[in-house]
C-alpha positions in Angstrom: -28.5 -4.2 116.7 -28.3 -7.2 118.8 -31.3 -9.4 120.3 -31.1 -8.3 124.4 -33.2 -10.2 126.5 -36.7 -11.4 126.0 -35.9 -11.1 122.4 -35.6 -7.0 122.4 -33.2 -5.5 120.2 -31.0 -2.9 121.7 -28.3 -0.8 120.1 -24.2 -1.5 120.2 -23.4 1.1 123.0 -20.0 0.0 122.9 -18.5 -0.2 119.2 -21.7 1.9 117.0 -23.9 4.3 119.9 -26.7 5.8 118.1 -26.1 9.4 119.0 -22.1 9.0 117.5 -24.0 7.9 114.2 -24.2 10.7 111.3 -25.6 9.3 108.7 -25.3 4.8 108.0 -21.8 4.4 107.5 -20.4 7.5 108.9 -20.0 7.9 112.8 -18.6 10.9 114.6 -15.3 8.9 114.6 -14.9 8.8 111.5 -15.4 12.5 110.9 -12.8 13.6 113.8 -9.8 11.2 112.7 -10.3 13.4 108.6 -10.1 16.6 110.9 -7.4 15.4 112.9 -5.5 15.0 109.9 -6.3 18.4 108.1 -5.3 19.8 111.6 -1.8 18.0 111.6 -1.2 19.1 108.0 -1.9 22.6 108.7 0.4 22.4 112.0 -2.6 23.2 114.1 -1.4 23.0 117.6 -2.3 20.0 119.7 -3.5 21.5 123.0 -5.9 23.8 120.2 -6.9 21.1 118.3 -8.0 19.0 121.5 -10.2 21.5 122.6 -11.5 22.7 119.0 -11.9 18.1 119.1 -13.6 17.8 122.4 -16.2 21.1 121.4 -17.5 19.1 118.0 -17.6 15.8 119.8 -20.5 17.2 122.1 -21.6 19.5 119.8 -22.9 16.2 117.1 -24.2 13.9 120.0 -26.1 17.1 122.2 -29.4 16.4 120.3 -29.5 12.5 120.8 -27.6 12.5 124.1 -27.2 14.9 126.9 -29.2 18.1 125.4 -28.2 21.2 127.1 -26.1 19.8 128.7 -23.7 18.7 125.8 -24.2 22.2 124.4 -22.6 23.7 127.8 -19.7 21.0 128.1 -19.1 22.1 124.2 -18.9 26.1 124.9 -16.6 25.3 128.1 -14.3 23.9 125.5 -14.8 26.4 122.6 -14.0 29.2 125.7 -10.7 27.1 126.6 -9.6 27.1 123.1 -10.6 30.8 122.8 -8.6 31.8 125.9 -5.5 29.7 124.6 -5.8 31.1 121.1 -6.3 34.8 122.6 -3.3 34.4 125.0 -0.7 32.2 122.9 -0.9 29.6 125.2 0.9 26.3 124.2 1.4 23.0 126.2 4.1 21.9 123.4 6.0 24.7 123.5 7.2 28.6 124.8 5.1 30.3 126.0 3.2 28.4 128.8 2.2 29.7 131.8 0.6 27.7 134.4 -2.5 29.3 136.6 -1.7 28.3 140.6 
């Protein structure tokens, strides 16, 4: 927290928001860099993990963010991911099929 004007306090929105705040000492980023790593040690695919990424981000900042609206952005991701997972898609490799 930083004194604003007229002496109010106001939270970091740049380097520490409040809703990417777990618990003092643990923020959101924190949590996705461990998974990224678990994910590249278990040769999870990139355009998967991105997706699986992007669906927790919104999912652990809905309730002091965007509400519903998180939760939506989140299941539009989870669906991607589904679709990919269900149809072998890969962006990094064979097979990839682009939708014109």
């Amino acid at each position: 927290m930083s004194d604003g004007f007229n002496g109010t306090s106001h939270a970091d929105m740049v380097n520490s928001p409040p809703h990417y705040q777990l618990m003092p000492g643990v923020e959101v980023y924190d949590l996705r860099q461990a998974l990224a790593k678990k994910a590249k040690r278990l040769g999870t695919p990139h355009e998967q993990w991105s997706d699986w990424d992007r669906a927790l981000e919104y999912l652990l900042r809905m309730w002091e963010k965007n509400g519903i609206e998180d939760l939506d952005k989140s299941l539009w991701y989870l669906n991607k991911l589904r679709d990919k997972i269900k149809t072998g898609v890969r962006v990094s490799g064979v097979p990839y099929e682009v939708e014109l």
